[in-house]
C-alpha positions as CSV (number, residue, x, y, z in Angstrom):
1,X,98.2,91.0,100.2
2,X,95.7,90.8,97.2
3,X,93.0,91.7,95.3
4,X,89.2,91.4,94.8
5,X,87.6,92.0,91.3
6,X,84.0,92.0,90.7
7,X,82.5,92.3,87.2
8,X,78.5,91.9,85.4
9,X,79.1,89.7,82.4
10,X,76.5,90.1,79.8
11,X,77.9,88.0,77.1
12,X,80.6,85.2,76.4
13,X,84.1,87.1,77.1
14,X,87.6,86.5,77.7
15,X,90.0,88.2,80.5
16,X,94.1,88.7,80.7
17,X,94.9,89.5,84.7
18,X,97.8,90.9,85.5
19,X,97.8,90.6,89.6
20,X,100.0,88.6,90.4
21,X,103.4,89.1,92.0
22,X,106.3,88.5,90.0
23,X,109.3,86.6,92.0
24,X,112.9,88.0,91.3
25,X,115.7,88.9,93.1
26,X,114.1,91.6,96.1
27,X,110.2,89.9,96.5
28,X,109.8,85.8,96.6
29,X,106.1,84.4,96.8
30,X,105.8,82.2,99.7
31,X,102.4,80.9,98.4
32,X,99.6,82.1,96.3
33,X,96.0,81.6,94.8
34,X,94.2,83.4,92.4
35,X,90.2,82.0,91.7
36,X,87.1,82.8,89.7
37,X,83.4,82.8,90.8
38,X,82.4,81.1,89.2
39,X,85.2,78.5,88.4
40,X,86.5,78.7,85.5
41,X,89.9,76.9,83.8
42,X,93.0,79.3,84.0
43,X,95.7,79.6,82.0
44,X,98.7,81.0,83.5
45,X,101.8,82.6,81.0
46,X,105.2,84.7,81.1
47,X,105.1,87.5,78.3
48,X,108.6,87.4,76.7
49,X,110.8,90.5,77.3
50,X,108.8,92.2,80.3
51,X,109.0,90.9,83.7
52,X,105.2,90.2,84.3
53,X,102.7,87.0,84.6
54,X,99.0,86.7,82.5
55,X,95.8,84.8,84.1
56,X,93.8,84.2,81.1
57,X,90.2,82.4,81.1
58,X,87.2,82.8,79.8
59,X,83.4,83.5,81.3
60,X,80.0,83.2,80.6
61,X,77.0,85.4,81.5
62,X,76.6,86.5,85.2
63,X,78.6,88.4,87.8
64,X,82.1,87.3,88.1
65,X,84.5,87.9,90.7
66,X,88.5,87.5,90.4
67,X,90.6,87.2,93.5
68,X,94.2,86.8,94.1
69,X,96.1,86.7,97.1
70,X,99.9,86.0,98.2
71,X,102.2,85.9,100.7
72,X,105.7,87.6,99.3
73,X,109.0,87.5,101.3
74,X,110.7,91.1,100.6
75,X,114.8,91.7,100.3
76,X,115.9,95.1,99.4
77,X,118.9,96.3,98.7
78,X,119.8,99.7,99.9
79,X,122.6,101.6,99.5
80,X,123.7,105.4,99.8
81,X,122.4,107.6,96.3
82,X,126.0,109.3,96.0
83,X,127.5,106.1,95.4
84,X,125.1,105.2,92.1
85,X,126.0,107.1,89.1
86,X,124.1,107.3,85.6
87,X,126.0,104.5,82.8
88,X,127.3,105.5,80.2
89,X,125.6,105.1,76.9
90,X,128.0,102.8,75.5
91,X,127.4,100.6,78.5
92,X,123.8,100.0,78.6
93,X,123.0,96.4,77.7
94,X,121.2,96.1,74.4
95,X,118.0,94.7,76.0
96,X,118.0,97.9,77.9
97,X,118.3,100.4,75.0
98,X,114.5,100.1,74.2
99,X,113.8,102.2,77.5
100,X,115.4,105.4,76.2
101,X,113.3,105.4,73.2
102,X,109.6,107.5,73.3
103,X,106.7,105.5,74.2
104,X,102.5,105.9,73.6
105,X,102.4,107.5,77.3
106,X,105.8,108.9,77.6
107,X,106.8,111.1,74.4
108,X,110.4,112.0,75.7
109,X,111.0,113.4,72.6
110,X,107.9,116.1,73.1
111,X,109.8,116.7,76.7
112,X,113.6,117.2,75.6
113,X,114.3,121.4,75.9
114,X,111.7,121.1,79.0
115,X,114.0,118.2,80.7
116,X,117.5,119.9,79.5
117,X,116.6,122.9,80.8
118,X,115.3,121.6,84.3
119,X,117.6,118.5,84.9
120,X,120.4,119.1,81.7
121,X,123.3,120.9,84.5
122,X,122.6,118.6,87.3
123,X,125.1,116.2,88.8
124,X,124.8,113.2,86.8
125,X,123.3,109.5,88.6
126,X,120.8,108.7,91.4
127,X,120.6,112.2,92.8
128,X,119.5,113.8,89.3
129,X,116.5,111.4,89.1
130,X,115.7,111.9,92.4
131,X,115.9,116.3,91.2
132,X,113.4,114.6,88.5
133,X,111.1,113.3,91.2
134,X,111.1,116.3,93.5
135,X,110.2,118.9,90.3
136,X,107.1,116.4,89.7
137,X,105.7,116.3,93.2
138,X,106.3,119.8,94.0
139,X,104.7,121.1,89.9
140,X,102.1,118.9,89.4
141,X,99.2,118.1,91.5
142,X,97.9,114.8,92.6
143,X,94.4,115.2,92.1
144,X,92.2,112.0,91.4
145,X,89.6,112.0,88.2
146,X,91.8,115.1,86.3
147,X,93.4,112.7,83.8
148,X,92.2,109.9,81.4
149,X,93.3,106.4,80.1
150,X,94.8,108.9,76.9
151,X,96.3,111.4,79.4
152,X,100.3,110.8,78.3
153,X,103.4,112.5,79.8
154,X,103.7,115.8,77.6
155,X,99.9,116.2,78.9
156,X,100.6,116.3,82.4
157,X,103.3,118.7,82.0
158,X,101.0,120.9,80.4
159,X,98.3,120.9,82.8
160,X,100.2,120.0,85.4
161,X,97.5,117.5,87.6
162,X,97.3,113.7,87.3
163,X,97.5,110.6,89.3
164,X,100.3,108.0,90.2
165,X,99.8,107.0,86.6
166,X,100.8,110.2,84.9
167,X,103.5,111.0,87.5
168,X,105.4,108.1,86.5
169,X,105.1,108.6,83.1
170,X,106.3,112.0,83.2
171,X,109.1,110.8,85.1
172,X,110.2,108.3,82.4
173,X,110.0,110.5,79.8
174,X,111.8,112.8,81.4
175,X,114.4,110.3,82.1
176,X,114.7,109.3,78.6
177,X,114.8,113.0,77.4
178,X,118.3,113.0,79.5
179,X,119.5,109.7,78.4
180,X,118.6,107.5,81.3
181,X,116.9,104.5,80.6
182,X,113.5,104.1,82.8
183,X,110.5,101.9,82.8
184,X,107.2,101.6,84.0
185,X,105.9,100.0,87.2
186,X,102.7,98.2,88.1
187,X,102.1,97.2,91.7
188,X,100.7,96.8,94.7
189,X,101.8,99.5,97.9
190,X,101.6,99.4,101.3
191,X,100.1,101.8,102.9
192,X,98.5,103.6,100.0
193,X,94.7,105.1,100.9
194,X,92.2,104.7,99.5
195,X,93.8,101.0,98.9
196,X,94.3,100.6,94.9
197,X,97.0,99.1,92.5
198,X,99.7,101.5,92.3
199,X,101.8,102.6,89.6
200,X,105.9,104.3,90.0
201,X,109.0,103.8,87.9
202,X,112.3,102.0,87.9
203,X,115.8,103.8,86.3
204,X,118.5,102.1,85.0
205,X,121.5,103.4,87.0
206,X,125.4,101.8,87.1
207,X,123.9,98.2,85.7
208,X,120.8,97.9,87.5
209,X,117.3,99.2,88.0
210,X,116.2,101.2,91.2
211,X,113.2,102.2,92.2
212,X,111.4,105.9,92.5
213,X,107.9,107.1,93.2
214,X,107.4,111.0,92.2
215,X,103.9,110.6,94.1
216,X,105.1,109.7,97.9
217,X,102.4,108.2,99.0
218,X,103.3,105.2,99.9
219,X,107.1,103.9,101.9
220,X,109.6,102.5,98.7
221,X,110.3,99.3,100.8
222,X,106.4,98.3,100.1
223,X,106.5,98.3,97.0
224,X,105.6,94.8,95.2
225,X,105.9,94.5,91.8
226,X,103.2,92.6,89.5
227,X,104.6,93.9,86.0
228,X,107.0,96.0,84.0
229,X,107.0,97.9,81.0
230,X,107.6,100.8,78.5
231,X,104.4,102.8,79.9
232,X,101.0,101.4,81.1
233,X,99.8,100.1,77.8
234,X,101.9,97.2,79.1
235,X,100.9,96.5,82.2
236,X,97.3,96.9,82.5
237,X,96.0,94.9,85.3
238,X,92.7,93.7,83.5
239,X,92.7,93.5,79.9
240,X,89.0,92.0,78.7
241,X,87.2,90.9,75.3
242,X,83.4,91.1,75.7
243,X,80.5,92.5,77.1
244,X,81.9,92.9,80.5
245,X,81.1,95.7,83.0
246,X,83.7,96.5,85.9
247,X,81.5,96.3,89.1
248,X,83.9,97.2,92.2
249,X,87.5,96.5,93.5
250,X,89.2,96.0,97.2
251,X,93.2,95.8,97.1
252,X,94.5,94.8,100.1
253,X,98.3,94.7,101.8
254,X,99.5,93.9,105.3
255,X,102.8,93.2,107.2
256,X,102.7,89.4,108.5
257,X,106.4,89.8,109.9
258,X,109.2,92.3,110.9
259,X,108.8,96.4,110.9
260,X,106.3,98.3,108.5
261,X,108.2,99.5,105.6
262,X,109.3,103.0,105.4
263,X,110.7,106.0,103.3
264,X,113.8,106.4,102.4
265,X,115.9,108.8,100.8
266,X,118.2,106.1,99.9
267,X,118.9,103.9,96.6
268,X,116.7,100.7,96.4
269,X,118.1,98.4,93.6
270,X,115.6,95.4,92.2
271,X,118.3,94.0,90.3
């Protein structure tokens, strides 16, 4: 799996990737590379608090390209949705908290009647996130070019059309407007056409995070995660100073060993 980025440089300019896979307790990397053309120096960092990695250089005039690719050993760990309720509020670990609060893309507060009356009554934990997902893929419609990098959650639900982008920000703030903690996703999917970085969201559920994707288009258990945050404003994949143009992009994902991954109505913890 991995990427190709191509950019025109005009001008001295400096670039922040974030491509690359992230190892934790469900996806290891086996082995990895990520290069310039030309070749420049790369500095490679953690961000404190999310669970992300930065490639940071800089370039000089003339086309660049960026590529990244990596080999990543997947363990999920499924279990049955009835068995995962919401926690409590008084149980949430402080470093957690921060994910029930509004965000630039996902202004839960905006959502709260809208979210109480839809999701308010419903049987608390894995299954009421899941009623979350189900209300956004079957009321708003995936539909590529209607939304904007300013397009935030109360948006979508007004004009009900957006990509993977929006749908998981209406999804956290709709989470957040009924107390459950949730977070944004950046990643790569298998299976996903056209081929492109994917976005979904993870909820915090009986002391852990577990994965959902309100869009559908691609299996849960190929999903690999590059970085996390409180919307996308934290996880852009390419974050540039300078006079650089964005040229083209080819994401790529394949299955070296075992079955292909597949959908699943289950619970998929990452923690």
């Amino acid at each position: 799996m991995g990427c190709d980025l191509n950019y025109q440089v005009s001008g001295p300019s400096a670039f922040i990737f974030n491509v690359g896979v992230v190892t934790n307790s469900f996806q290891r990397v086996l082995n990895e590379q990520f290069a310039t053309t030309p070749i420049y120096p790369v500095e490679e960092s953690l961000p404190p608090l999310e669970e992300k990695r930065h490639h940071r250089f800089t370039s000089g005039q003339g086309p660049l390209r960026v590529s990244y690719q990596a080999t990543v050993e997947l363990t999920h760990h499924i279990q049955k949705g009835d068995n995962v309720p919401e926690s409590v509020p008084a149980a949430i670990p402080s470093e957690v908290i921060p994910y029930l609060y509004p965000s630039r893309y996902c202004e839960s507060d905006m959502l709260v009647r809208l979210a109480q009356h839809e999701f308010g009554k419903l049987q608390h934990g894995f299954s009421r996130v899941t009623a979350i997902c189900n209300w956004i893929h079957d009321n708003v419609e995936y539909l590529r070019g209607s939304t904007n990098p300013l397009t935030s959650a109360y948006d979508t639900a007004t004009e009900r059309a957006g990509v993977c982008r929006d749908f998981a920000h209406l999804a956290i703030a709709f989470c957040r407007a009924v107390l459950i903690p949730a977070r944004f996703v950046a990643g790569y999917a298998y299976g996903l056409q056209p081929p492109d970085f994917h976005a979904y969201f993870e909820a915090y559920l009986n002391g852990a995070w577990y994965i959902f994707d309100p869009t559908r288009l691609a299996p849960q258990t190929g999903l690999i995660r590059v970085g996390t945050g409180h919307d996308a404003a934290d996880t852009s994949f390419a974050t540039i100073f300078g006079p650089a143009t964005f040229a083209s992009m080819h994401v790529r994902m394949e299955v070296l060993n075992g079955s292909a991954p597949i959908y699943t109505t289950d619970a998929i913890s990452t923690s």
